[in-house]
N, C-alpha and C positions, 0 to 999 in steps of 0.2 A: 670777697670774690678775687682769683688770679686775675692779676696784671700782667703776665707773661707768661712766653713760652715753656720756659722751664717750673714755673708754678702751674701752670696746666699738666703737664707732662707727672709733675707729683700727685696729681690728686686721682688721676687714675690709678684705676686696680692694678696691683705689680703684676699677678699670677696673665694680668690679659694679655691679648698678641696687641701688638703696636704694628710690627712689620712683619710682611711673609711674603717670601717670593716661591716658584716653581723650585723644587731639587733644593731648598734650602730649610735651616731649620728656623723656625720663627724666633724675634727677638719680642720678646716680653715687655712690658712696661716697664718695670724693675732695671731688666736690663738698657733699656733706654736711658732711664735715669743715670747709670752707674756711666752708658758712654758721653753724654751732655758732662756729667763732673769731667771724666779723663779729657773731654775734645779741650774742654775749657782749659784744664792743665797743661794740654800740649799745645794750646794757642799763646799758651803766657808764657813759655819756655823759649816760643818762637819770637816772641815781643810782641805779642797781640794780642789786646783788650779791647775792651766793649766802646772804646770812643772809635776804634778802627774799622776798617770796609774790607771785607774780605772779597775775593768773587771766585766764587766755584762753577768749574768748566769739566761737567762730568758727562760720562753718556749715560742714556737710561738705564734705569735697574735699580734696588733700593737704596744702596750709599749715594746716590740723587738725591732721595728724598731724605735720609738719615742724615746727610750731611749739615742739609739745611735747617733742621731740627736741633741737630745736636751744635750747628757751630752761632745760631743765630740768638742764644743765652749769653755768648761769648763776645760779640761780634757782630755788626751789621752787614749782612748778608748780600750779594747780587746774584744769581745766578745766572750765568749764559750760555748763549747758545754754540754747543763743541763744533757746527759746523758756518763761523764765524769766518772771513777771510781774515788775513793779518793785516790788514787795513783797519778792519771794524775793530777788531779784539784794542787796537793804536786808542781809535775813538772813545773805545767803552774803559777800556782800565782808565786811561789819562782824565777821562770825566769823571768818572767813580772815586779816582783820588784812591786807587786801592793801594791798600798796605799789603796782602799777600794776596797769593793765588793759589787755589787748591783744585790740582789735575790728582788725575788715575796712576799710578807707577805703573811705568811702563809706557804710557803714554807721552806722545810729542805735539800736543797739538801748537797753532803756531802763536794762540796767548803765552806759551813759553818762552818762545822768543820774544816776544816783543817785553813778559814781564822782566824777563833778565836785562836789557833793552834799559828800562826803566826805574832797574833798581829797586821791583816789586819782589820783595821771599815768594821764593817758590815750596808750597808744601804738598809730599806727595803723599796720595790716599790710600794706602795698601791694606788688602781685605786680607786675612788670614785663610789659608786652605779650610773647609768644614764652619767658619764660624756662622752666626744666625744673619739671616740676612737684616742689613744696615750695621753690620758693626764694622767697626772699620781704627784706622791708627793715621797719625801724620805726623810724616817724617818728613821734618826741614833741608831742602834741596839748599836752602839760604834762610839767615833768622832774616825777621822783620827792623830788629831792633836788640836792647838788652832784654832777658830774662825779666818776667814781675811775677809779682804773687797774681795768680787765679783770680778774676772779678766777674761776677753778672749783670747784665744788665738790667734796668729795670723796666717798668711799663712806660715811660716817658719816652724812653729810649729808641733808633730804629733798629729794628729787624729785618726790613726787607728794603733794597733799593732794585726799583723797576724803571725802563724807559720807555716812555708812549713811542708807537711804532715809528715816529717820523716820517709819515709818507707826504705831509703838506708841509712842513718845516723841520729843524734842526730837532732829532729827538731830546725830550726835555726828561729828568732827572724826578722818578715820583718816590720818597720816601717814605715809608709804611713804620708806623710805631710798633711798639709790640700790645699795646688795647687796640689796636686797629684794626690785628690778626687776631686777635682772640675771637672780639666782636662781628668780626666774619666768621667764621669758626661757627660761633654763638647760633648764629640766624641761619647760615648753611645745615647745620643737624637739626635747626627746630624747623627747617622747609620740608627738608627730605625724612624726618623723623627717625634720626638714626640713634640708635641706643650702645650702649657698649658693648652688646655682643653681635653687632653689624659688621660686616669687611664691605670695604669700598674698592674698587678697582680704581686705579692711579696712571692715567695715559700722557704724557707730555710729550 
């Protein structure tokens, strides 16, 4: 049985859709796999491997959801929220211990500042005109570190760092393994009985 995200991701069908957005061409399974290799290549290039905390501050639309698929094999993952003040964004990278940050090109939101601020690589997310939706590239505003060889992580490993909301105390740090995600995963398609030739609509 997969222990991770990227051993999930292979054992589906290449020819199926993975991602599809409105006006966009769908990204395949196949091709999912091929961008989890490359994210992972351009995360090691930036000096960023699987012991490190990435946190992506994207807006809705698939390189959202793509990104966190494809960089959380690589990388333990946070995603936040783009419409953060630059107070919070201060709170959540300096908790998170992040090693980079991945915005939109183009984009200034004010995790920018404060990651520059803090000495966090900035890498930015640039979609290519016409490609399938969730493919995507990152180009280092700043490395992380030195260049390494490419690593993934394993099912031990985390994939996701989330913060409980903090409305009665100091928001507290919940890290998610990658059997953690699967096993939600798992019990989510056997509730709703989803099969592989299902699409789910994806609201955040």
């Amino acid at each position: 049985m997969e222990g991770t995200i990227a051993e999930l991701v292979a054992r589906a069908d290449p020819q199926a859709v993975a991602f599809t957005a409105p006006e966009r061409a769908p990204l395949t399974y196949a091709g999912l796999r091929a961008q989890i290799a490359r994210t992972a290549e351009m995360l090691a290039r930036a000096g960023v491997g699987p012991a490190d905390r990435v946190a992506i501050v994207l807006p809705n639309g698939p390189e959202a959801a793509s990104a966190f698929v494809s960089i959380a094999p690589a990388a333990a993952t946070a995603p936040l929220n783009p419409a953060y003040r630059e107070e919070e964004f201060d709170f959540y990278l300096a908790d998170l211990e992040a090693r980079a940050l991945v915005v939109r090109e183009g984009d200034d939101p004010p995790a920018v500042a404060v990651a520059r601020r803090r000495g966090i690589a900035v890498l930015r997310l640039r979609v290519e005109p016409g490609a399938p939706a969730g493919t995507f590239t990152l180009e280092p505003e700043s490395a992380a570190g030195p260049a390494r060889t490419p690593a993934f992580a394993a099912g031990e490993d985390v994939a996701l760092l989330l913060h409980t909301s903090g409305t009665t105390s100091r928001p507290k740090l919940v890290p998610l393994l990658h059997r953690n995600l699967l096993a939600s995963a798992r019990h989510i398609a056997d509730t709703l009985r989803l099969s592989p030739a299902d699409r789910c609509l994806q609201i955040m």
